[in-house]
VOGU-3710 file (C-alpha; in Angstrom, 3 decimals, decimal comma):
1> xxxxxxxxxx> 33,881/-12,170/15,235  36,591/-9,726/15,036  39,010/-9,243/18,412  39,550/-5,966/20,321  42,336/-4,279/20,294  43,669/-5,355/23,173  42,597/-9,457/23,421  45,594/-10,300/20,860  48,635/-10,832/23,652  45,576/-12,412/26,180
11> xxxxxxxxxx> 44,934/-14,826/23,501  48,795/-15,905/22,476  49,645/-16,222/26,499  46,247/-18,307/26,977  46,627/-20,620/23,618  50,978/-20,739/23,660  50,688/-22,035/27,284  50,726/-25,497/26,547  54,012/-25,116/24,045  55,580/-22,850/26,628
21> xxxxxxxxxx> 55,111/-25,122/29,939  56,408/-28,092/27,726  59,913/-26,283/26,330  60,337/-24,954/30,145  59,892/-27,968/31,477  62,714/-29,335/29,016  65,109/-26,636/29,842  64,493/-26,722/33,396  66,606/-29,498/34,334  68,929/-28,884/32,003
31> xxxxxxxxxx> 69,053/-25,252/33,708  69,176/-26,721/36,985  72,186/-29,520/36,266  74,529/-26,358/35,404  77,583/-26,982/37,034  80,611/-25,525/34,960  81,392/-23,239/32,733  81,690/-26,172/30,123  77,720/-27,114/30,616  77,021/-23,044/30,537
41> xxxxxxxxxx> 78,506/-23,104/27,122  76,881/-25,731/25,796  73,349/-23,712/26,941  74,617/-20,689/24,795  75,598/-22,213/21,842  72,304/-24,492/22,111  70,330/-20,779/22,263  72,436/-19,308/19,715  71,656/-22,338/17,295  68,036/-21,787/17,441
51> xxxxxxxxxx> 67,557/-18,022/18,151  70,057/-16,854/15,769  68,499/-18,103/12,227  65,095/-17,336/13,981  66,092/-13,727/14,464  67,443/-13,597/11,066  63,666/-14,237/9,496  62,326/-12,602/11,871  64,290/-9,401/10,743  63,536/-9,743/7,203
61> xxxxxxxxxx> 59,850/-10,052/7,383  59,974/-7,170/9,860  60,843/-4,098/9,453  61,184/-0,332/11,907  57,394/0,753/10,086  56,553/-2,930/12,163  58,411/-2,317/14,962  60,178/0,487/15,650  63,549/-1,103/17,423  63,514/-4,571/15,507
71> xxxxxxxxxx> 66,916/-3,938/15,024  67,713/-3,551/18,217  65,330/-6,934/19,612  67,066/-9,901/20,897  70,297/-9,547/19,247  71,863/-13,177/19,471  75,508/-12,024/18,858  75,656/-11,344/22,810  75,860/-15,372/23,146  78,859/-15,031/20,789
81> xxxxxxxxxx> 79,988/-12,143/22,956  79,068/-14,170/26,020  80,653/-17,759/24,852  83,822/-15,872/23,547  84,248/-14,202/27,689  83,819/-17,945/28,741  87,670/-19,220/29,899  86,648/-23,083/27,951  87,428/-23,824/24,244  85,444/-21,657/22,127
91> xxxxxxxxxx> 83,343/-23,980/19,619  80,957/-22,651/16,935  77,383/-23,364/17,340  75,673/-26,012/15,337  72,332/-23,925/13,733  68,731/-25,364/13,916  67,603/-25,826/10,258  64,048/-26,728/11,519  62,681/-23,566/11,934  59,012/-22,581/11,961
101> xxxxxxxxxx> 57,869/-21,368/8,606  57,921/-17,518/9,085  56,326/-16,016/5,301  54,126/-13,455/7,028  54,127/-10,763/9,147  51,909/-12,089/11,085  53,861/-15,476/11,058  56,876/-13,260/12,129  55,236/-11,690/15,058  54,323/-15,111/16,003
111> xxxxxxxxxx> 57,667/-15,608/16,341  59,053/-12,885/17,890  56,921/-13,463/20,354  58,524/-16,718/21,562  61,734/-14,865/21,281  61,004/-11,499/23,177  59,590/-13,613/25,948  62,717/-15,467/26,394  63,992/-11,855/27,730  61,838/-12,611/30,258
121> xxxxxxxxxx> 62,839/-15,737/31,202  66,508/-14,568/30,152  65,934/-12,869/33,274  65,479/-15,280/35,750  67,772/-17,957/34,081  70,500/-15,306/34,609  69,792/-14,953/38,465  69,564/-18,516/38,925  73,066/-18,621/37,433  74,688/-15,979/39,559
131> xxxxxxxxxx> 73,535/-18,057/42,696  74,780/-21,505/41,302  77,734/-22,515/43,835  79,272/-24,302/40,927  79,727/-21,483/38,861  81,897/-18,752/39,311  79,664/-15,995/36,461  79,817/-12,463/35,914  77,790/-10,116/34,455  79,640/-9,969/31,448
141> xxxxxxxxxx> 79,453/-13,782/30,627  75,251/-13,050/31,041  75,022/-10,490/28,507  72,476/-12,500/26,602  70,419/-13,742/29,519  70,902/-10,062/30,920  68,314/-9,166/28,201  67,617/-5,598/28,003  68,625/-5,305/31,765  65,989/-2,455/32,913
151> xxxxxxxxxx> 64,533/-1,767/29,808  63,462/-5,326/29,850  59,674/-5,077/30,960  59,048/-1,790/28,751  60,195/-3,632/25,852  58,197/-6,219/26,461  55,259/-3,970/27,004  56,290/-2,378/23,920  55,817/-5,751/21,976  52,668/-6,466/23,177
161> xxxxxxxxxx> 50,996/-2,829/22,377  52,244/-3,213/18,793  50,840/-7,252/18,801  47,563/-5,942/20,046  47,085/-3,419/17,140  47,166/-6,415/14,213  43,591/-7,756/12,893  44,749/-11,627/12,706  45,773/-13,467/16,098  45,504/-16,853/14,370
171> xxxxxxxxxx> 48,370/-16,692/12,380  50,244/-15,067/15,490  49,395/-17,552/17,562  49,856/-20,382/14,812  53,497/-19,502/14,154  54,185/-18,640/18,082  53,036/-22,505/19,107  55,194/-23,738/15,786  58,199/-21,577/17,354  57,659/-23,273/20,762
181> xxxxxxxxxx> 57,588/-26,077/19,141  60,368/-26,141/17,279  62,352/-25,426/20,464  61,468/-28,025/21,772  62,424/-30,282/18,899  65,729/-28,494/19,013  66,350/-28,520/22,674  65,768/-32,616/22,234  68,237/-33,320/19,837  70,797/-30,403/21,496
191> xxxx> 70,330/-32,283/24,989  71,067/-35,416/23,011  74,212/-34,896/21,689  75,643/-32,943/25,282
//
């Protein structure tokens, strides 16, 4: 039975809840045990690691006749911009080789998915930071989890508009629970190494 137009975003948010409760619940703590600038670094370069090569597939699967500022979506130099205003040792990210396998479109929106709705989160990660007594964090060292400041929940709405016009939501929602999923994989062995 086909979907309507507008049950594609109501299905990824119903069937990605699972993956998404189980990689917040990993950063979470992580999120919460914050406590220098040292630990905030090692949360960039652990984003940058696994949203950087993401948002590189992403991008060429993708193009503006897909969606019209996929240029402009979740650029991850801004945790380079944001590690390099951090006053600790700058250290190059290590970069997440296990990926989901993004061939489609489809596969692609999956994805970008996952990653747009970190904006969201991006949000309320970067309050919680400004209010940590242990840190002492501008705006300019939260350029990343800043997202697109105002134009954050437009975007977003933007996303999901252009994710309810596609035919397929399996393949969406396939690739968006392998992106989850990968996350969580990479947060795992990121957390292990700290």
């Amino acid at each position: 039975m086909p979907l309507t137009l507008d049950s594609v975003a109501q299905l990824l948010k119903q069937q990605t809840l699972t993956r998404h409760t189980e990689a917040e619940t990993l950063l979470l703590p992580h999120l919460s045990g914050i406590s220098d600038m040292e630990t905030y670094a090692s949360l960039l370069r652990m984003y940058y690691g696994f949203f950087h090569p993401l948002e590189k597939q992403i991008q060429e699967l993708l193009s503006s006749d897909d969606l019209a500022d996929i240029r402009l979506r979740r650029n991850s130099r801004l945790l380079i911009e944001d590690l390099s205003a951090l006053p600790v040792a700058f250290a190059y990210p290590a970069i997440c080789y296990q990926l989901p396998v993004l061939q489609t479109k489809a596969q692609a929106f999956g994805a970008l998915y996952v990653a747009e709705g970190s904006s969201l989160g991006g949000r309320v990660i970067a309050k919680m930071l400004l209010k940590n007594p242990g840190l002492s964090i501008s705006h300019r060292q939260l350029n990343y989890f800043n997202g697109y400041g105002d134009q954050t929940g437009i975007r977003w709405t933007e996303l999901l508009q252009v994710l309810n016009a596609q035919e397929e939501a399996g393949p969406i929602v396939e690739a968006a629970n392998d992106t989850f999923l990968q996350f969580e994989n990479w947060i795992k062995a990121s957390l292990a190494h700290d």
